[in-house]
N, C-alpha and C positions, 0 to 999 in steps of 0.2 A: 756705272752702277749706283743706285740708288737706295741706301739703306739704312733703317732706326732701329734701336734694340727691340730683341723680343721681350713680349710679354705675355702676360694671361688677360684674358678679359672674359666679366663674364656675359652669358648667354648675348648674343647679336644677331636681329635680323633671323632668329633659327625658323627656319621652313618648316612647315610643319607635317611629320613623316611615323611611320610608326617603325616603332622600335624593333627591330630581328631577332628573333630565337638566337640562342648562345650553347654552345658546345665545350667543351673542356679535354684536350687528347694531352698523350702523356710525349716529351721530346726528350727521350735520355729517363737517367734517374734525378735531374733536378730541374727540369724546364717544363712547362705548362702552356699551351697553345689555344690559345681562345678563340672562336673563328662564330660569328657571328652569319647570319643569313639577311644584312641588312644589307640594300642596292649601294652602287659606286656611287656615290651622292654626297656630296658637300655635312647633311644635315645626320648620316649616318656617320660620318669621320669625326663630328664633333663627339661623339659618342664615346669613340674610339679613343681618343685623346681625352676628356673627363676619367674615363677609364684608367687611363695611362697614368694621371697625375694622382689618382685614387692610389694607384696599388706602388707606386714610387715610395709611397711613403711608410709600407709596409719595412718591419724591422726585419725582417728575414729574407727579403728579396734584395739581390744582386745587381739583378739587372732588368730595366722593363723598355722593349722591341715593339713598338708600335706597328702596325703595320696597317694595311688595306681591307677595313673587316676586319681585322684580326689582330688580335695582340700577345707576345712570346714575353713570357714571364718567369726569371731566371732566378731560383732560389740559392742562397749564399750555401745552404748543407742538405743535402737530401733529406726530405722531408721522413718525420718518421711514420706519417699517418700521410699518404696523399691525396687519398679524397676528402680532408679538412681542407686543404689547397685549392680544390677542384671546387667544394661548396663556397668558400671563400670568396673565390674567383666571378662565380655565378652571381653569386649575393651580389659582390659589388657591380658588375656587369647590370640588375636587373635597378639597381639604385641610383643609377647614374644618369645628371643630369648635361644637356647639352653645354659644349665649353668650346668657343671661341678660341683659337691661338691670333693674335694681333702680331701676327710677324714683321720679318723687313719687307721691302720690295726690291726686288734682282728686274735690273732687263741685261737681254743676253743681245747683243748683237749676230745676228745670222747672215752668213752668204747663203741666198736662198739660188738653187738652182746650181750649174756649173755642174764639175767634175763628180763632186760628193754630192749626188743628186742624185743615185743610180737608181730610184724607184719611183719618181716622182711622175715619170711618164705612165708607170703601172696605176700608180695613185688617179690619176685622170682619166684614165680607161676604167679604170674601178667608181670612181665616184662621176662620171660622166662630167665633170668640171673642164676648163682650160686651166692649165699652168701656170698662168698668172692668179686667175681666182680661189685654187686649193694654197697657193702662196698668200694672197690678200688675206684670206680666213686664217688663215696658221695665226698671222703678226697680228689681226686686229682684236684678237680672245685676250683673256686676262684668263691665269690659270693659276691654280692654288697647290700647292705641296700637300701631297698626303701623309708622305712618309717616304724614307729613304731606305736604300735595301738593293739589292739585286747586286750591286758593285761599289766599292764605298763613294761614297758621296752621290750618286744617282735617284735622283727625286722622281717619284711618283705624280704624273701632274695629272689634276682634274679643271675639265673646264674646255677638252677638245667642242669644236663646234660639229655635230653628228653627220654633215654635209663632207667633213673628210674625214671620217674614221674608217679604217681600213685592216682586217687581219689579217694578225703576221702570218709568217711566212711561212709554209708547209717544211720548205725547205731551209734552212737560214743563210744568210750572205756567209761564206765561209770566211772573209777580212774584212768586218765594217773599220771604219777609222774612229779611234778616238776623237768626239766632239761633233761627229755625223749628230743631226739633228732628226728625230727620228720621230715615227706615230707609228703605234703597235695597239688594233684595238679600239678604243674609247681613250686613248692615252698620249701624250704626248713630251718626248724627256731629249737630254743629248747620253750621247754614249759616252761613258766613262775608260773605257777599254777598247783598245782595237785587238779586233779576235772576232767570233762567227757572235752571230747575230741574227734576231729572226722578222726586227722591227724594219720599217721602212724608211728609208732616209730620203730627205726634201732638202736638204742643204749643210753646211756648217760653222759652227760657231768656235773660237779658239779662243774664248773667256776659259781660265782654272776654274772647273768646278772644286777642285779636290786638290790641297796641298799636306801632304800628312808631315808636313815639318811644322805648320802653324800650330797657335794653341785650340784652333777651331778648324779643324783641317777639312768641313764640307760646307762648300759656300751656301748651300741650302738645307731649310732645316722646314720641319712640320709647321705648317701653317703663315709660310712666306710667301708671297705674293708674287709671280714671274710673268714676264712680260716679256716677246721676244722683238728684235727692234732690226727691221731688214738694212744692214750695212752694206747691202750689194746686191741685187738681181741680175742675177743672168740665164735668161729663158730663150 
C-alpha cells in the first residue's frame, strides 16, 4: 500500500458541470439531511466536500456526514428555530465552490476469480464480456472515494468503467464474505461484513479495510485514490 497524508487542495482539473438543486429534510430533532439533485460525478462530490468543510466549521454543529449527493449535518442541541438551520444549510450549499481532497493512494490486492467469485459468470452474461476482460477493466480503472457509509470503513468508489456496471441484486446473496470484491451499480467497493448482500462479487481481497483498535480505524477516507492490483487470477 501506498500512501501520503491527506490534504486540502484547492479547485483541480474541476470538469465543468452545473450545479444541482439542494433540498433540506429533517433526521430526528437534531440532524439535517442535504440531498442535492447533482449526477454521480467526480465534479459534483467536489461540491459535496467544499460543503462539508464549510459547515465543519459551524460552532453548533456536532457532526458533518458527507455522503454521495448528500450531506448529514448533526447539530450539538436541538435547534431552536430549524428553518435558520435549513436556510443556513442552503446558503452555503448554493455558495460553494469546487474543493479538491488531495488524498493518499491505497492499492488493494485482489484474487480475482476462484471461489469468492460467485457473480462473476452473471457479470459476463450481463455485460456480454469474457471473464478475463470484466477482470482486465475492474484492475486497470483508477477510482476515487466518495465517501464512506454503508458499514464502517466501506468506501464509496467512483470511476467503475460503464462496460461492467451491473445492478444489484433483486434478491441479495444471503452470506457474502467479508472482503468479497464487489460492483453494485456504477460502483465498485469490498465488503466490510459477511452477511446478505445485494452487490456482485468478482473476487477477493484480505487487505484490513477497518481496524477499530487504531487511532484511524478506516483505511479509506474521501478523496483517496484506490487502485485494485490482481494478486491472482483464477478463471
Amino acid at each position: 500500500m501506498i500512501a501520503t497524508l491527506n490534504n486540502l487542495s484547492p479547485q483541480r482539473e474541476i470538469v465543468a458541470a452545473a450545479k444541482g438543486r439542494a433540498r433540506v429534510s429533517f433526521i430526528g430533532a437534531r440532524s439535517f439531511l442535504l440531498e442535492t439533485s447533482g449526477d454521480f460525478d467526480l465534479a459534483s462530490q467536489r461540491w459535496i466536500w467544499a460543503l462539508s468543510q464549510t459547515v465543519k466549521g459551524w460552532a453548533d454543529i456536532a457532526e458533518v456526514i458527507p455522503g454521495m449527493t448528500n450531506l448529514l449535518a448533526i447539530c450539538k442541541e436541538t435547534p431552536e428555530d430549524p428553518e435558520i438551520v435549513v436556510s443556513r444549510l442552503l446558503e452555503a450549499w448554493n455558495n460553494a465552490q469546487s474543493l479538491d481532497l488531495a488524498g493518499k493512494t491505497i492499492e488493494i490486492p485482489v484474487h480475482y476469480g476462484g471461489p469468492y467469485a460467485t457473480d462473476l459468470p452473471a457479470l459476463c452474461e450481463f455485460s456480454g464480456l469474457s471473464d478475463r476482460d470484466v477482470v482486465r477493466i475492474h484492475y486497470e480503472a483508477t477510482y476515487r472515494v466518495f465517501a464512506l457509509g454503508s458499514a464502517p470503513g466501506f468506501g464509496y468508489l467512483h470511476g467503475l468503467d460503464p462496460r461492467i456496471c451491473m445492478p444489484r441484486k433483486a434478491v441479495p446473496s444471503l452470506r457474502m464474505e467479508k472482503g468479497c470484491v464487489t460492483i453494485g451499480g456504477m460502483q465498485t467497493g469490498v465488503a466490510m461484513l459477511t452477511g446478505p448482500n445485494g452487490w456482485n462479487s468478482i473476487g477477493y481481497a484480505q487487505l484490513q479495510m477497518f481496524d477499530p483498535a487504531s487511532s484511524i480505524p478506516a483505511l479509506m477516507a474521501p478523496g483517496d485514490t484506490v487502485r485494485f492490483v490482481p494478486a491472482r487470477i483464477e478463471l
